[in-house]
C-alpha atoms as one frame of an Amber mdcrd trajectory, in Angstrom:
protein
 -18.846-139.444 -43.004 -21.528-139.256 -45.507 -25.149-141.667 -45.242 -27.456
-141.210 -48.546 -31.819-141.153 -48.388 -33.227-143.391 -49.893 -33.093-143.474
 -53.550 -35.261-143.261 -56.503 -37.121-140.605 -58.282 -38.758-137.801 -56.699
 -42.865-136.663 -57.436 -41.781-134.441 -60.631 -39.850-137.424 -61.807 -35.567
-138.414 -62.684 -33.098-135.397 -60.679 -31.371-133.904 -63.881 -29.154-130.902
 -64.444 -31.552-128.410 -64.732 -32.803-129.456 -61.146 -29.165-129.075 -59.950
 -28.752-125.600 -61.488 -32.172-124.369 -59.816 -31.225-126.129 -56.717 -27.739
-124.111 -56.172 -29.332-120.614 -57.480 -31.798-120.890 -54.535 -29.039-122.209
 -51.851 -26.784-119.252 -53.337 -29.983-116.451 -52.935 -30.077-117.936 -49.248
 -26.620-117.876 -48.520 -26.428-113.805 -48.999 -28.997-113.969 -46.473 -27.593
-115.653 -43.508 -26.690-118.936 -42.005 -30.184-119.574 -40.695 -31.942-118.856
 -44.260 -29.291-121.452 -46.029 -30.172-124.095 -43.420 -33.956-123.635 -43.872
 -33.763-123.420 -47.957 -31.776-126.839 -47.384 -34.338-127.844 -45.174 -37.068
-127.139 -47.775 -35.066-128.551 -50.886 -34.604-131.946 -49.343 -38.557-132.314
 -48.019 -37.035-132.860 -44.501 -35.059-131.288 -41.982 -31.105-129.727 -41.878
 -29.122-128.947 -38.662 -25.634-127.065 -38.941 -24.217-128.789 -34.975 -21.513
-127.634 -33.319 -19.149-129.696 -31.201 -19.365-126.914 -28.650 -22.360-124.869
 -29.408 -24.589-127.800 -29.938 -27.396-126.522 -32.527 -26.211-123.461 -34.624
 -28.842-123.365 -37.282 -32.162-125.603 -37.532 -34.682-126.037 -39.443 -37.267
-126.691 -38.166 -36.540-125.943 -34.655 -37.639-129.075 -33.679 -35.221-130.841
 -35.503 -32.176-129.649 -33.279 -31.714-132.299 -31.121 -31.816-135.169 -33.801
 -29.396-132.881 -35.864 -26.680-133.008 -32.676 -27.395-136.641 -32.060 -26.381
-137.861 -35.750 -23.784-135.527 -35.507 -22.360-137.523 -32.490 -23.400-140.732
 -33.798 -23.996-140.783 -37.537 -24.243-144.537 -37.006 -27.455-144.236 -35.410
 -28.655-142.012 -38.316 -28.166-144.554 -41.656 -30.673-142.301 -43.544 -28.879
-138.447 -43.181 -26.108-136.842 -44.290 -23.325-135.574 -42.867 -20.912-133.357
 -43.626 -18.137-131.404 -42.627 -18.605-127.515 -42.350 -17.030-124.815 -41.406
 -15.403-126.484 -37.996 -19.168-127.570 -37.350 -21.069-130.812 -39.110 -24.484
-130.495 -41.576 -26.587-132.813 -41.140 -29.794-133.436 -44.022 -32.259-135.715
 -43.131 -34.363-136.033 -46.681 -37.861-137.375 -47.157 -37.832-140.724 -48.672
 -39.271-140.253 -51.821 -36.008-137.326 -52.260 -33.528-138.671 -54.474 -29.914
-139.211 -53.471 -28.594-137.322 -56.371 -30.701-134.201 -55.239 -29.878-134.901
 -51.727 -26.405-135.230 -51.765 -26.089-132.287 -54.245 -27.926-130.184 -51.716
 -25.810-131.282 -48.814 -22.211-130.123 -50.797 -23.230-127.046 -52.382 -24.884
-126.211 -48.822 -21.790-126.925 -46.848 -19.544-125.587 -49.553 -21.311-122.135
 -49.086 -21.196-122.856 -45.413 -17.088-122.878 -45.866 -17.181-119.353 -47.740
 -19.375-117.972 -44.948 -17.111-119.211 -42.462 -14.113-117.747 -44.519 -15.294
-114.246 -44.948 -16.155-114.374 -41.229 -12.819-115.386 -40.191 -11.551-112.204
 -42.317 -13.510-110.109 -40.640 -12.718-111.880 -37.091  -9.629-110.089 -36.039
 -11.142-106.714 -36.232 -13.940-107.605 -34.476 -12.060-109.483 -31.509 -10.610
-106.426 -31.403 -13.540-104.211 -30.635 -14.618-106.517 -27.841 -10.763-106.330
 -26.117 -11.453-102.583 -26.476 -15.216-102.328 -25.066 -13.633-104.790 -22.142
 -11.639-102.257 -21.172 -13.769 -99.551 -21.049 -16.145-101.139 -19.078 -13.390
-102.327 -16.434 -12.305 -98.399 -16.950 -15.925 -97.342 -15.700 -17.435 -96.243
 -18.842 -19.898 -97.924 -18.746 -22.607 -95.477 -20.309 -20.187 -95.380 -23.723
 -20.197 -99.492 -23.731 -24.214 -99.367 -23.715 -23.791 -96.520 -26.287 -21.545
 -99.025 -28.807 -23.733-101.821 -28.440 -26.653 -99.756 -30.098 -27.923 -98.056
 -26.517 -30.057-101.584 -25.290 -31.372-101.068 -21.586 -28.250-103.648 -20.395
 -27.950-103.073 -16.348 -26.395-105.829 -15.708 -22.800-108.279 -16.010 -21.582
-111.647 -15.927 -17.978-112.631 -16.126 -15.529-114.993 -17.245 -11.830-115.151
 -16.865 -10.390-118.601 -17.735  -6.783-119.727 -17.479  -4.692-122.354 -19.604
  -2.426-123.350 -21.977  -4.713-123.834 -24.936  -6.418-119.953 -24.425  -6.222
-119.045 -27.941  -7.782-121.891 -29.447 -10.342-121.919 -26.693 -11.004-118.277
 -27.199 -11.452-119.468 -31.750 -13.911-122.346 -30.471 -15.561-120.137 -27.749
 -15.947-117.348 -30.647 -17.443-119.368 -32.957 -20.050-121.551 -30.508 -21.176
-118.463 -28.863 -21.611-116.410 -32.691 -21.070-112.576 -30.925 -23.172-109.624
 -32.298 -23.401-106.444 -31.280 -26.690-106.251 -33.092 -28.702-103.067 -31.129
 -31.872-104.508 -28.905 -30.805-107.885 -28.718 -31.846-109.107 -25.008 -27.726
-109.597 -24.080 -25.134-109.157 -25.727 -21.593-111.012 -25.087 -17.944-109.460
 -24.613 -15.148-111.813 -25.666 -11.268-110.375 -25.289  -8.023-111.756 -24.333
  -6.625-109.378 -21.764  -2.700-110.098 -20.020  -2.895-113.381 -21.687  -6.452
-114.618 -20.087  -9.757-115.033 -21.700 -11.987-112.823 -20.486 -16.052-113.213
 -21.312 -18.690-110.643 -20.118 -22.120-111.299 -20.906 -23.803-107.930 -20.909
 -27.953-107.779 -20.250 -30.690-106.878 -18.559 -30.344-108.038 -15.371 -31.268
-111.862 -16.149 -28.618-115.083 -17.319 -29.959-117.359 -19.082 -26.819-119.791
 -18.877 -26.139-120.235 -22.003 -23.469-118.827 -21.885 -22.453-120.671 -18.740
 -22.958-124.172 -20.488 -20.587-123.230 -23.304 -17.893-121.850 -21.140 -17.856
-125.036 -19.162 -17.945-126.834 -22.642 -14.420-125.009 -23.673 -13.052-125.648
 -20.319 -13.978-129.563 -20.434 -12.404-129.893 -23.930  -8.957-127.256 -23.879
  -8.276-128.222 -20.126  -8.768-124.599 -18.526  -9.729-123.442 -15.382 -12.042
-120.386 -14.900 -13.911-118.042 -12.824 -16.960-116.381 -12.872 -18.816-113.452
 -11.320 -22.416-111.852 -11.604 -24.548-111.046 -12.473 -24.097-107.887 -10.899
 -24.642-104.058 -12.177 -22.502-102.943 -14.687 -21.011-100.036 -12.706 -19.609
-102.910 -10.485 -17.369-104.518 -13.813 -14.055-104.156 -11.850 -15.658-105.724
  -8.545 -16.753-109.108 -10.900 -13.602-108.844 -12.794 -11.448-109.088  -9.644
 -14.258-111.425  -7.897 -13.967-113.932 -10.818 -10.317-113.944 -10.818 -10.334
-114.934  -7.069 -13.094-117.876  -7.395 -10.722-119.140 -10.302  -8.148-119.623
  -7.613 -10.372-122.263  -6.144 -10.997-124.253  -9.711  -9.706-127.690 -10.186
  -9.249-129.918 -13.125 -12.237-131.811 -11.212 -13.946-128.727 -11.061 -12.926
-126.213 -13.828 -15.183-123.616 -13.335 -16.400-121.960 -10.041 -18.620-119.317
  -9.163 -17.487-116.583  -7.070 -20.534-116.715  -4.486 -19.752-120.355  -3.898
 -16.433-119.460  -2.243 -15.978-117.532   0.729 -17.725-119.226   3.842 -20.518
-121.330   2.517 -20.817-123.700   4.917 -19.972-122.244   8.559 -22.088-119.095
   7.978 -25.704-120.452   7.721 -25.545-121.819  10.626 -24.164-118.989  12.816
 -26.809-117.155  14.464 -28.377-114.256  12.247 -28.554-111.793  14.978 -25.472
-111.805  16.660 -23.094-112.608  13.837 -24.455-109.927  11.516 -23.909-107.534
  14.495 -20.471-108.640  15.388 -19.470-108.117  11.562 -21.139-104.931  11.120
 -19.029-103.277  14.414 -15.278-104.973  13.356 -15.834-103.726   9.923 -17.180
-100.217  10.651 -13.229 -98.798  10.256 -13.173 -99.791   6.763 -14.472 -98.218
   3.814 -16.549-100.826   0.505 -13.011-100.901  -1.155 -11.115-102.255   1.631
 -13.542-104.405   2.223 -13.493-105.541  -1.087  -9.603-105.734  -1.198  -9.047
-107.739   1.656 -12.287-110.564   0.544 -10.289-110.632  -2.289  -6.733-111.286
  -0.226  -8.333-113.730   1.563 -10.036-115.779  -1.065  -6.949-116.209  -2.908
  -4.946-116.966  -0.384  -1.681-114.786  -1.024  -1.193-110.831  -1.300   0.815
-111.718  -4.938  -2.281-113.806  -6.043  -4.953-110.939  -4.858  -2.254-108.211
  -6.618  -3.128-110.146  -9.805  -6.891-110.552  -9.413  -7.244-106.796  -8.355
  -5.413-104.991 -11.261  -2.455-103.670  -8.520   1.199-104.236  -7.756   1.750
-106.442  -4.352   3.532-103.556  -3.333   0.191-101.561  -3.110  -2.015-104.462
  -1.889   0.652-105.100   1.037   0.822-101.835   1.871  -3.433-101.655   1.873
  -3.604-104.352   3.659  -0.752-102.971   6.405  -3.290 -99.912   6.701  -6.557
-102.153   7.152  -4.600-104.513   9.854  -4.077-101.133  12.085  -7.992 -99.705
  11.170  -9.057-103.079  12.278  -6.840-103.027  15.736  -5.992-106.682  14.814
  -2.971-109.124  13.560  -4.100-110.529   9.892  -1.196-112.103  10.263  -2.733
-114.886  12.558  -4.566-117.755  11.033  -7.939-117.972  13.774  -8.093-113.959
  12.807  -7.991-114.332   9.126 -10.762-116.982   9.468 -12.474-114.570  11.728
 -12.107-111.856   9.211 -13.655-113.767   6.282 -16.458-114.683   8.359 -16.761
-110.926   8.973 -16.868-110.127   5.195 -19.493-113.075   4.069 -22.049-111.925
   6.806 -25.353-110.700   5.996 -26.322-107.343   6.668 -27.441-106.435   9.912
 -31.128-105.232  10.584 -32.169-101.693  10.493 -33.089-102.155  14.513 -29.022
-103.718  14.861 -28.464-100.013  12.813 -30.286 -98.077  15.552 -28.537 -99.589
  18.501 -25.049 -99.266  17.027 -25.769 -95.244  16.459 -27.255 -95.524  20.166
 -24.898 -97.002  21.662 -22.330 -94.479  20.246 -23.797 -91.657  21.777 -21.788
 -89.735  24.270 -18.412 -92.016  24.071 -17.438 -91.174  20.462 -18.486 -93.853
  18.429 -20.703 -96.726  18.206 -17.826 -98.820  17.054 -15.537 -97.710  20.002
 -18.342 -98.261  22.560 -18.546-101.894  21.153 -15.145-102.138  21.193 -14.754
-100.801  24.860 -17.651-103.702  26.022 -15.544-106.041  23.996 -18.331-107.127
  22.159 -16.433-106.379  18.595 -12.799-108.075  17.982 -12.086-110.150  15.199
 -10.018-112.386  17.955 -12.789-113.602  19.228 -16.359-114.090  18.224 -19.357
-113.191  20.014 -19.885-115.557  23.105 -21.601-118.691  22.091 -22.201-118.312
  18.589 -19.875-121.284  17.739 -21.484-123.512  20.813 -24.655-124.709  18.751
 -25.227-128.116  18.197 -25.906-127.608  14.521 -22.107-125.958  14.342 -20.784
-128.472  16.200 -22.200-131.045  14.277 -20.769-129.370  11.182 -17.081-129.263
  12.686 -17.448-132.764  13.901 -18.720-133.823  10.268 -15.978-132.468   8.619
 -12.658-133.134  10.620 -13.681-136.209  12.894 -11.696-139.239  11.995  -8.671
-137.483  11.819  -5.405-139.449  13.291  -3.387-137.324  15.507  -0.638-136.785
  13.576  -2.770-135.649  10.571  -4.856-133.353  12.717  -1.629-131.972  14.781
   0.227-131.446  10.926  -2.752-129.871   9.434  -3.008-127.454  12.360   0.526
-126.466  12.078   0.216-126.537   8.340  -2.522-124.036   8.574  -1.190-121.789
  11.375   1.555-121.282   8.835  -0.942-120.067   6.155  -0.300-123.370   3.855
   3.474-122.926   3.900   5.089-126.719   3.817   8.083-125.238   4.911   8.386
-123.590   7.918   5.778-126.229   9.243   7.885-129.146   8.599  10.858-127.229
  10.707   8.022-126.964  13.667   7.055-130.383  13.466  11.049-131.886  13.167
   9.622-133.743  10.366  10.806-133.859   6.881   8.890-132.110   4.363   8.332
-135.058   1.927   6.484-136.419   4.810   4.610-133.639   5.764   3.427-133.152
   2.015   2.186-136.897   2.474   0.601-136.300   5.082  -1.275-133.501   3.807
  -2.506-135.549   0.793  -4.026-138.042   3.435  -5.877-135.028   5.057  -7.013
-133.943   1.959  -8.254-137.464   0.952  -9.884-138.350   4.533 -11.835-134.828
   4.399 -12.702-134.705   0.772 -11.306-131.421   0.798  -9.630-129.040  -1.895
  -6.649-127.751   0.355  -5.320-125.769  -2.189  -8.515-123.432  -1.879  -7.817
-120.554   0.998 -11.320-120.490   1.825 -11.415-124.139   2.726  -8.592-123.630
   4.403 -10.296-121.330   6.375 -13.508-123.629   7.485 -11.410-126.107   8.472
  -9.028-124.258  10.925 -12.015-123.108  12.311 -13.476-126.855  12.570 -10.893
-127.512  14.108 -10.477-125.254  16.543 -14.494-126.043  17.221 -13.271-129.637
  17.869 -10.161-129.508  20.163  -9.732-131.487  22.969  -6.520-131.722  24.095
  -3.221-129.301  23.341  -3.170-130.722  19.382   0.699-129.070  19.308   3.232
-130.356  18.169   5.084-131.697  20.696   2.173-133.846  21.441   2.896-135.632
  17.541   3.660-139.076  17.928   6.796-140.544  17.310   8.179-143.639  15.944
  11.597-143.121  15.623  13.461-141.919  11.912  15.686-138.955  10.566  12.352
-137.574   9.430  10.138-138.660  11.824  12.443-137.630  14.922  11.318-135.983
  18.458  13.114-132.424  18.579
């Protein structure tokens, strides 16, 4: 849609053809220049201001600066904006807003030779596109390889320490990854303050922002832009150093497990145990964690957050690069390091607890290596007190009233068929199945069921880490047997007492 300024003649009097042949030498001498230098000689040619918006991006060039916002808005709503120009441009929109006394023969023959040169900029880019998503799949996998140093090196040897990371999921990836390309205008100019990865890897989008140890989030609001608008989900990790690639590669693939259409992109550190652990005491629960975990090494650790945060060893085989084979058989080996069945629900919950805590003191240090001394081990002398199982938590740290208000808060309300299904649901690690054939009920019903639960809580049950809060909650809140032999009947082929 195209609005005209105001017409009438200019200060130097009529707009001729001489004017037009001037004005288009100094928009072409601009346009060998770059994007920004077009906009601005546009800008200065019209006695006003020009803004090259992006649907995505928002502002791409403006000129001035403060003109960026207006530009966007009569983008959006050129209705609002009788007096500009806008036109279409290389998959983005100019806008020219002209002085008044501009005429609307100069104006609109600035606004279609500028986007016309836009549209060969944008062409010769696209040329030169494939070759250069090409280098950033390649530099994505060096840095998941561990190289790190030779990355850096490529992208002109900036002081970058630091990475964020993307992985989004969909249907519509490759024209996400086009848009995302163009809104977030890559460079791998040397010295720039961060510098942004974009690569399709195993049929995901994967973006790393590479800098120096700070995020602006711009990078963040575009993502969620491209999720909004091509319906994908996504995950994201970091910052964190950029030796640790792999670890925010495989932690953004596991908070993507927990993304909804209602939530399409979620941060790995708000998964895990948000809620619960806060208000555990710091002392004790940092201690307990520190002596169940001493048998394993950082990458077991690692493996088995991931296991658990994505709910299935097939799921965490995906997020961590491996074949299930090898993450069953890892996790096999951590279950006997850890003396304890992963296999049971309360220990799994236990276990993730374990693996969110903070750090324990340097004093907690000193008493493990003390206790240790003369029995072996610090770990087996906790172990032989009792004092360090993931069966059972230290004594008392889930008897606060601030936990108990939490548990209450969250599962209270609950009618006791929902809360006897959901418990039987969740002892089966989410299977519908096998806890339907428990319950003598059918599974239709069940699945109802479940969908009530997950309304009355306001809960994403399809998250493992939810999952996890609220068998703990409750197991917090039990008052009775809550099996299910205590579920209610009515009568029914699918509603039947066994």
């Amino acid at each position: 849609m195209m609005g005209t300024g105001t017409t009438g003649h200019g200060p130097n009097g009529p707009w001729d053809a001489r004017d037009g042949r001037d004005t288009t030498g100094r928009l072409l001498r601009a346009a060998t220049g770059s994007g920004a230098r077009l906009i601005a000689e546009a800008a200065t040619l019209v006695q006003g201001w020009a803004v090259l918006a992006d649907p995505i991006a928002g502002a791409v060039y403006s000129a001035p600066a403060a003109a960026a916002a207006d530009g966007v808005h009569a983008a959006a709503a050129p209705h609002d904006h009788p007096y500009s120009v806008q036109l279409p441009a290389a998959g983005a929109v100019l806008v020219l807003a002209p002085a008044p006394a501009t005429p609307a023969e100069h104006t609109g023959h600035v606004a279609a030779t500028t986007a016309a040169l836009l549209e060969v900029r944008g062409q010769r880019a696209a040329e030169l596109r494939g070759e250069q998503m090409r280098l950033h799949t390649t530099l994505l996998r060096l840095l998941l390889a561990g190289h790190a140093d030779a990355v850096v090196d490529a992208l002109g040897g900036g002081a970058y320490t630091h990475v964020t990371v993307y992985r989004l999921t969909g249907e519509d990836t490759p024209a996400a990854h086009q848009v995302l390309w163009r809104a977030v205008r890559p460079t791998l100019t040397p010295h720039a303050d961060a510098c942004t990865l974009l690569g399709r890897l195993d049929g995901e989008l994967v973006v790393a922002e590479v800098h120096r140890g700070s995020d602006d989030g711009r990078i963040l609001r575009l993502v969620s832009r491209v999720c909004e608008r091509h319906g994908l989900l996504a995950g994201m990790a970091g910052p964190l150093p950029l030796a640790e690639m792999s670890t925010a590669y495989c932690d953004a693939a596991a908070a993507r497990h927990s993304a909804t259409p209602a939530h399409r992109i979620v941060p790995a550190d708000a998964i895990g145990a948000p809620r619960l652990a806060p208000l555990l005491p710091a002392a004790p629960y940092a201690r307990w964690a520190a002596a169940v975990l001493r048998p394993l090494d950082p990458a077991q650790q690692h493996l088995l957050l991931v296991w658990l945060r994505t709910g299935s060893k097939p799921s965490a085989a995906e997020a961590l690069g491996l074949s299930a084979g090898t993450v069953r058989a890892r996790i096999r080996e951590a279950a006997r390091l850890l003396d304890a069945d992963l296999e049971d629900a309360t220990v799994r919950a236990h276990l993730l607890l374990a693996l969110r805590a903070p750090a324990p003191a340097d004093s907690d240090a000193a008493a493990y290596a003390t206790s240790g001394s003369g029995s072996g081990s610090g770990e087996a002398a906790l172990r032989n007190a009792g004092e360090a199982r993931l069966e059972a938590l230290p004594g008392g740290i889930l008897d606060t009233g601030a936990v108990r208000a939490w548990a209450g808060g969250l599962v209270d309300g609950l009618e006791p068929r929902l809360r006897i299904a959901l418990i039987c649901w969740l002892r089966h690690h989410a299977r519908t199945a096998p806890a339907a054939t428990e319950l003598h009920v059918h599974r239709t019903t069940l699945t109802t069921w479940l969908h009530q639960c997950a309304d009355h809580l306001a809960q994403n049950l399809a998250d493992a880490t939810v999952r996890a809060e609220i068998h703990l909650a409750l197991r917090i809140t039990r008052c009775g047997r809550d099996a299910p032999a205590d579920l209610p009947r009515r009568g029914g082929r699918t509603y039947r007492r066994a």
